[in-house]
SEVEXSE-268957 format. One line per 3 residues: number of its first residue (from 1); their letters; for each residue x, y, z of N, C-alpha, C. Coordinates in nm, 3 decimals, padded with zeros to 5 digits. Layout:
BEGIN
NUM = a = X Y Z X Y Z X Y Z; ... .
This chain:
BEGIN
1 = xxx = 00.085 -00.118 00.000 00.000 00.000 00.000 00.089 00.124 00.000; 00.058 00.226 -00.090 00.090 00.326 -00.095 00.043 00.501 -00.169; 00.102 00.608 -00.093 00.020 00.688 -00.105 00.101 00.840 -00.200 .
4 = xxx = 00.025 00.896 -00.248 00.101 01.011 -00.314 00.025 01.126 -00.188; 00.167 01.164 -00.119 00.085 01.349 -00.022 00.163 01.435 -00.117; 00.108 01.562 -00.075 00.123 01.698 -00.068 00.207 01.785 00.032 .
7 = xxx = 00.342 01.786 00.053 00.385 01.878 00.158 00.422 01.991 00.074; 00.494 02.092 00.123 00.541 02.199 00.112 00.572 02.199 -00.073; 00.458 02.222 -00.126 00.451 02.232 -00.239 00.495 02.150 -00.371 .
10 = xxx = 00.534 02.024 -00.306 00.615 01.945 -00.375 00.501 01.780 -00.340; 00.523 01.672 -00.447 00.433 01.575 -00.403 00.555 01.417 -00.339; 00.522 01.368 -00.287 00.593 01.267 -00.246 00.530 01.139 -00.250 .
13 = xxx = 00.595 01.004 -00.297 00.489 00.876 -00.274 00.550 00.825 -00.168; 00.485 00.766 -00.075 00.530 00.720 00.055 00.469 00.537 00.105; 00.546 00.510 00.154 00.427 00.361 00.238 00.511 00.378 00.371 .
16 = xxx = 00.418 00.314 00.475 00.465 00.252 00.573 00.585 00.235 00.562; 00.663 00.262 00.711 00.805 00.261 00.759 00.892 00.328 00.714; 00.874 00.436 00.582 00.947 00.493 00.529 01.014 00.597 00.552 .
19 = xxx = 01.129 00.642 00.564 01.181 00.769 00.596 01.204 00.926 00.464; 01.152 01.031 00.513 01.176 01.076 00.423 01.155 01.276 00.454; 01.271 01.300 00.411 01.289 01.471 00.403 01.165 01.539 00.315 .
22 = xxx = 01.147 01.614 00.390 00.980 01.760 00.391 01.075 01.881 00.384; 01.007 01.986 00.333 00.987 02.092 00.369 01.004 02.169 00.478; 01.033 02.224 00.574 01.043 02.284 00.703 00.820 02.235 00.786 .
25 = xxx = 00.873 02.140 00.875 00.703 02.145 00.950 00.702 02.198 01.082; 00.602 02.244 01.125 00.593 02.324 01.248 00.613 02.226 01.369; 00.676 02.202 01.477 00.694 02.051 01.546 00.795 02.029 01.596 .
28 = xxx = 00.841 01.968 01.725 00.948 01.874 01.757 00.948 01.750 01.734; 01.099 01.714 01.750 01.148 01.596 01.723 01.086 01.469 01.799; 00.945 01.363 01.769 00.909 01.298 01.867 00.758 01.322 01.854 .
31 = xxx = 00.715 01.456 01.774 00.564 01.479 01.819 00.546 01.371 01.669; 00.391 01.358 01.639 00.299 01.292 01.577 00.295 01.413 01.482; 00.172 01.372 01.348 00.154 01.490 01.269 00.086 01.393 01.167 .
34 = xxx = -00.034 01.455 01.132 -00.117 01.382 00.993 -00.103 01.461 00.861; -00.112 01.385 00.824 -00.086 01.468 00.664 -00.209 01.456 00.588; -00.354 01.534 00.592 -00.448 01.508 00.541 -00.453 01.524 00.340 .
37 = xxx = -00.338 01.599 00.311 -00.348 01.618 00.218 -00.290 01.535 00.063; -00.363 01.401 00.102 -00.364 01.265 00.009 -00.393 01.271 -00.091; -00.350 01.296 -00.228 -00.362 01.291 -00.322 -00.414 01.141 -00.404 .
40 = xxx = -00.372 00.997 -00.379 -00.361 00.916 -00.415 -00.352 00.799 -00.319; -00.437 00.707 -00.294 -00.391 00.568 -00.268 -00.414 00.445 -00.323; -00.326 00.383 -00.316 -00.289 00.215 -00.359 -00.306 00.121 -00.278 .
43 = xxx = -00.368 00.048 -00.281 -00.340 -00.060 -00.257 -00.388 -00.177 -00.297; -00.279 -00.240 -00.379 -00.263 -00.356 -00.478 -00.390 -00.307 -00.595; -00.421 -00.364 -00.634 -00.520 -00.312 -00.772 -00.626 -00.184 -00.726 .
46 = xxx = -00.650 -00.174 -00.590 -00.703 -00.084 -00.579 -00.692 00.030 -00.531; -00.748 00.145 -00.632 -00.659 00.274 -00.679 -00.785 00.348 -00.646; -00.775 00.487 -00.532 -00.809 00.590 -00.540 -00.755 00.707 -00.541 .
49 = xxx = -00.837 00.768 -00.646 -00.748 00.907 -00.671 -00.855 01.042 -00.684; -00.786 01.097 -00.583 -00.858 01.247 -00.518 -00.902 01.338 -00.620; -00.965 01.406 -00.603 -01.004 01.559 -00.663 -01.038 01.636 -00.584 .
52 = xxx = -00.957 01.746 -00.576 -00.801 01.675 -00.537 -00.717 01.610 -00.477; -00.816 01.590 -00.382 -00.810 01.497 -00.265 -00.856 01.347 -00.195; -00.815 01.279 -00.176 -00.915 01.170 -00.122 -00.974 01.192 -00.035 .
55 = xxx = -01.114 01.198 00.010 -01.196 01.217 00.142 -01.197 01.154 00.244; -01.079 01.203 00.382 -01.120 01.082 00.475 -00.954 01.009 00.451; -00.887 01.022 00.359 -00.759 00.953 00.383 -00.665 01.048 00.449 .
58 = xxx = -00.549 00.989 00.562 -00.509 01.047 00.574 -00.383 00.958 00.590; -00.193 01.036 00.641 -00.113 00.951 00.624 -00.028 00.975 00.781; -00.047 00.950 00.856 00.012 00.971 00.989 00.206 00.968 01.021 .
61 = xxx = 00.209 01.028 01.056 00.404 00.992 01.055 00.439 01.079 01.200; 00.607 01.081 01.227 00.642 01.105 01.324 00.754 01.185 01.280; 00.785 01.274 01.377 00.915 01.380 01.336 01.033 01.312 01.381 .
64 = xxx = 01.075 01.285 01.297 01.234 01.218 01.336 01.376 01.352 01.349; 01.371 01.403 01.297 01.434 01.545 01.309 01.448 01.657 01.189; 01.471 01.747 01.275 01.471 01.935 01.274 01.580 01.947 01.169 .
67 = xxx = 01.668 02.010 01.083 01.785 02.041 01.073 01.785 02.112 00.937; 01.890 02.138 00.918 01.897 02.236 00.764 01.980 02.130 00.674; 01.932 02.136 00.593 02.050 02.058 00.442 02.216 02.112 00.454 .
70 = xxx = 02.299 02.079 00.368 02.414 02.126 00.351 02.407 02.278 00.284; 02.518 02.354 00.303 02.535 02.475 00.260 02.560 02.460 00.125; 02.443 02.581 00.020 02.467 02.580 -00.114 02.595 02.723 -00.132 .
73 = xxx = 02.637 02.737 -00.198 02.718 02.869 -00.214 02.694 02.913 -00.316; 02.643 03.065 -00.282 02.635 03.084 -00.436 02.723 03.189 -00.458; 02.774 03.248 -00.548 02.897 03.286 -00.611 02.876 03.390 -00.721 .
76 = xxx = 02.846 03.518 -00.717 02.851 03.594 -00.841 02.943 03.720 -00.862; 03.003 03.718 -00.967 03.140 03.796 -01.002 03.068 03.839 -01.166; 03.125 04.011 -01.173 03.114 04.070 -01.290 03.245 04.108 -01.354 .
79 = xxx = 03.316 04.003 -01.449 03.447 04.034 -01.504 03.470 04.177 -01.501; 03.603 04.201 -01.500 03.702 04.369 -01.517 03.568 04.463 -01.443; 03.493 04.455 -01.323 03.430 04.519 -01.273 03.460 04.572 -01.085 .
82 = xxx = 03.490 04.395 -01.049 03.562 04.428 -00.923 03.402 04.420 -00.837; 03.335 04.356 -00.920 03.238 04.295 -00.823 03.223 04.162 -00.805; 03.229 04.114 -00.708 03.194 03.961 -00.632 03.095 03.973 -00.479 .
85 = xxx = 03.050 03.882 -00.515 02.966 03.883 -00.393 03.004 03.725 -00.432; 02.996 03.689 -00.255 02.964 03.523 -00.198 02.878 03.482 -00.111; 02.785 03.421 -00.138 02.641 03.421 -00.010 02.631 03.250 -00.026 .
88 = xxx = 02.554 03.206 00.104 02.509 03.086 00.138 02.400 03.116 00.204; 02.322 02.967 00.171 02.209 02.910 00.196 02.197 02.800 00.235; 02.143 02.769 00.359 02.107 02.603 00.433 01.923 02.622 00.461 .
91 = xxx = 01.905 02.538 00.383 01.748 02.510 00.379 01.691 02.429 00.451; 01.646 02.489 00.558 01.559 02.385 00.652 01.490 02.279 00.656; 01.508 02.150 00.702 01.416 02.044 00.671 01.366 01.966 00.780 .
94 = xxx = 01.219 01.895 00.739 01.143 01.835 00.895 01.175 01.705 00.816; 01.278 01.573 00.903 01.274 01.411 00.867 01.125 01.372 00.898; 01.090 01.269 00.809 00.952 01.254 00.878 00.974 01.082 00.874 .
97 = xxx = 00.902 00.971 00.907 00.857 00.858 00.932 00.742 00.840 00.933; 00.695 00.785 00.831 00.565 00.704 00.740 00.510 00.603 00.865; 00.423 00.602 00.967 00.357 00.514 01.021 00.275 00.420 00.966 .
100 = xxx = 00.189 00.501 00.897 00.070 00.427 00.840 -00.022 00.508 00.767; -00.105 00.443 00.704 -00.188 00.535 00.573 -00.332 00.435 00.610; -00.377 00.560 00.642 -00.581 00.555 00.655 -00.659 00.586 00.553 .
103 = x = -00.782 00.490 00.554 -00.888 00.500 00.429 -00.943 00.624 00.524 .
């Protein structure tokens, strides 16, 4: 069985026990959290699929941890000008853990 959600603007397919990087979610490390926003579920031949949503499905998981990604660098220089700039970015992310997926 498995499900297509909706987090932070991006879609993910998930099943049971699975681990997997979100978006920044509001939460500590340890709390619960449903993800009502199910696009899709499977299981074995049988297929429902939302408009946009499935009614009533939802996908339950657990915050495994808080943290930011690696540092991107970004880097911009204007030849024979004597401009450079160097900036970074670490993008926040919530680990999550796939419990289980409800009709």
């Amino acid at each position: 069985m498995y499900a297509i959600i909706r987090t932070g603007g991006k879609q993910y397919q998930v099943t049971a026990g699975e681990r997997l990087r979100v978006e920044k979610l509001v939460g500590n490390v340890g709390d619960s959290i449903e993800l009502a926003d199910v696009l899709m579920v499977a299981d074995g031949e049988d297929i429902k699929i939302g408009r946009p949503v499935v009614e009533g499905a939802k996908v339950s998981a657990r915050i495994v941890e808080q943290d930011k990604a690696k540092k991107v660098v970004v880097f911009r220089k204007r030849r024979r000008g004597g401009y450079r700039v160097k900036n970074g970015h670490r993008q926040p992310f919530t680990g999550l853990e796939i419990q289980g997926i409800s009709l």
